[in-house]
N, C-alpha and C positions, 0 to 999 in steps of 0.2 A: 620574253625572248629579246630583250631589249640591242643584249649584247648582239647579238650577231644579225640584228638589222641596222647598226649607228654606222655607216658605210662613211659616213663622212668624217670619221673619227682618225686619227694617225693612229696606225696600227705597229705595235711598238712589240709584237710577239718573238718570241725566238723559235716557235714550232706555227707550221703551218698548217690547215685543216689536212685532215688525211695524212698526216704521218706517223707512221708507227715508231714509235717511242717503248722507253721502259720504265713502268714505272716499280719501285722496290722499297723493300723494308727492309733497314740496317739497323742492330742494334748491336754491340759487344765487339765491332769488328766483324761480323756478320751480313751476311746476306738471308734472309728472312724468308723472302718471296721474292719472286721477281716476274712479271707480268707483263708481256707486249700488249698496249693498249692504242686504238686509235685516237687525234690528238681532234675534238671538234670545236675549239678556242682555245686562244692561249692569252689573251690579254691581262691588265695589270690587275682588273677588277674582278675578271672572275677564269677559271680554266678547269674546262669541262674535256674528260676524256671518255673513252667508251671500251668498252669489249664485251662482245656475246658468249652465251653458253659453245662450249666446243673449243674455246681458245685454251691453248698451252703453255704455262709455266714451269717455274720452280718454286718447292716450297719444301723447306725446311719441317720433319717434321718425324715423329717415331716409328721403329721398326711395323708399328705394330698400326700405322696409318690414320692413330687417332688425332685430334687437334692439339696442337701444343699448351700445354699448361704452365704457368709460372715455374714449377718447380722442373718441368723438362728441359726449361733453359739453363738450369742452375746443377741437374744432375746426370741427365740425359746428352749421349754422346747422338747427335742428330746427324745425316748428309742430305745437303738437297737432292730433292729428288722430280722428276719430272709428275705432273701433275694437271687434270686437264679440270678448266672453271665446268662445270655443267648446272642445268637447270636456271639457270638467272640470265638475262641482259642488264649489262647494268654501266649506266652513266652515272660516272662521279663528278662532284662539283666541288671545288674548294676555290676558297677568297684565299687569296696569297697574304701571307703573312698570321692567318687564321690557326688553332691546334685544333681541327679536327676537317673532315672530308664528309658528304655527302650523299652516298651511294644510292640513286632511284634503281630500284631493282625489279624488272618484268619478268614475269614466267616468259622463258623461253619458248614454248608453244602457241600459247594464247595469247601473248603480249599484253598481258593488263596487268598493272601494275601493283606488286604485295606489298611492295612497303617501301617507306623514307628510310634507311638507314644511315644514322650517324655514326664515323667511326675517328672518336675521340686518339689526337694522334701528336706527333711535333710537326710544325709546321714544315710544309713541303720547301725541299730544297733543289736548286736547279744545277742536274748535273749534265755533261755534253754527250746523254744517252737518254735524257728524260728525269727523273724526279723520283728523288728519296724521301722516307718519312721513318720514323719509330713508332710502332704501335703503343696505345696507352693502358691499352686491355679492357677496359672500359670501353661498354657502345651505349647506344640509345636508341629503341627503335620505336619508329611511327607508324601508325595505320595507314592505307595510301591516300587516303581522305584527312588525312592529321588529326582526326579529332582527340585519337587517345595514341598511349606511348607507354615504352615500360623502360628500366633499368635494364641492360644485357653483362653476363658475366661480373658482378658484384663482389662476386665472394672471392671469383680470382684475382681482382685488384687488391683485396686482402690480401691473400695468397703472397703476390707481390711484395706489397711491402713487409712481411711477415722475413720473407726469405730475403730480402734487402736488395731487389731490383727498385724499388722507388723508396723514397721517403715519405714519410707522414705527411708534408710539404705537398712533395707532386700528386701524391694523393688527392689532397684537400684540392691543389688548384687543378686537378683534372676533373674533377665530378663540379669545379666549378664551373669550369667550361659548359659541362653539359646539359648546368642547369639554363648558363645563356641560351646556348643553341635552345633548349626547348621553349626558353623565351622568345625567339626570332620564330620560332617555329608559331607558337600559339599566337602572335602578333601578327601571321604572314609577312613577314620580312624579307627582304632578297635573300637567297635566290628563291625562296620559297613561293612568290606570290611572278615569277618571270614568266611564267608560262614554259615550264620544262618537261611538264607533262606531258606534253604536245610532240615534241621530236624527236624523230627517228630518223636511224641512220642513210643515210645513201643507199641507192641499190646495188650501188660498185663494190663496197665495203663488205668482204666475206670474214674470212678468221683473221686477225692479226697473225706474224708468225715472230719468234724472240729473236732479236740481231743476236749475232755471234759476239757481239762485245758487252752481253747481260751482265756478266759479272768484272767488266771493269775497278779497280782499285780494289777487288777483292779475291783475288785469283790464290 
């Protein structure tokens, strides 16, 4: 927990603890997801947000309310639609300037932790509502212990480049990614070895709720 005891450090954030921010997935001219998240660091080395099971979004996604698949991007007529996160608490970690995010994810009831999720993505960008990313479709997921890990969604990164959302290219350097992270991971590397397991939210801190300017430059 290094970050958020170096008190003595210039604090050079543009979000403060406890702000509710937005953070969203933009691809094609699109709005993806959109998700009020609270904001618990914001510094240059690392920015950890949060939201519990019960918070309400937008998300992009088919009539028929299943997960969107490469090809529903490509042929499927989607509207967002309101959508609530359940079952997970979950604190995301991303190193700024990194392609991918860090999702520690706890059963909402029991609070013990199911798993590391990495979610292989474009580097987060800072907007004056909170923080854009493009999904890579590609994930990586950990045991919450790290010892073992699997490939998530494989075949729909195929999928992808098959129907010409990515190139053979961003392919290769996306699965490149995730072989680093799983390096940093089996190395215990930051943020992995900060002690993030450890904290939890304020007792102030109930649901986020989305500002009214969620869909900013995408209206």
């Amino acid at each position: 927990m290094k970050d958020l005891e170096e008190e003595n450090l210039i604090d050079s954030s543009h979000w403060n603890t406890g702000d509710v921010i937005v953070f969203r997935g933009v691809h094609l001219q699109k709005i993806w997801y959109a998700i009020p998240v609270f904001v618990v660091q914001d510094k240059p080395t690392l920015i950890a947000l949060y939201w519990p099971a019960g918070t309400q979004g937008k998300w992009r996604m088919p009539s028929s309310g299943a997960k969107v698949t490469p090809r529903d991007v490509v042929v499927t007529e989607m509207e967002l639609k309101d959508r609530t996160w359940d079952k997970t608490d979950v604190l995301m970690l991303i190193t700024p300037g990194v392609a991918h995010a860090v999702y520690m994810m706890r059963d909402a009831v029991m609070k013990n932790l199911l798993c590391w999720y990495v979610n292989l993505q474009d580097p987060i960008s800072r907007t004056s509502i909170g923080f854009d990313t493009r999904d890579h479709v590609l994930d990586v997921v950990f045991s919450p212990d790290k010892s073992s890990w699997y490939w998530k969604d494989e075949d729909q990164l195929d999928e992808a480049v098959s129907l010409g959302l990515l190139t053979s290219a961003e392919a290769f350097s996306i699965r490149k990614e995730g072989d680093r992270v799983i390096k940093l991971i089996s190395e215990n590397q930051p943020p992995f070895c900060d002690g993030w397991e450890e904290w939890i939210p304020p007792t102030q801190w109930s649901v986020p709720k989305l500002r009214g300017d969620w869909n900013l430059k995408y209206e």
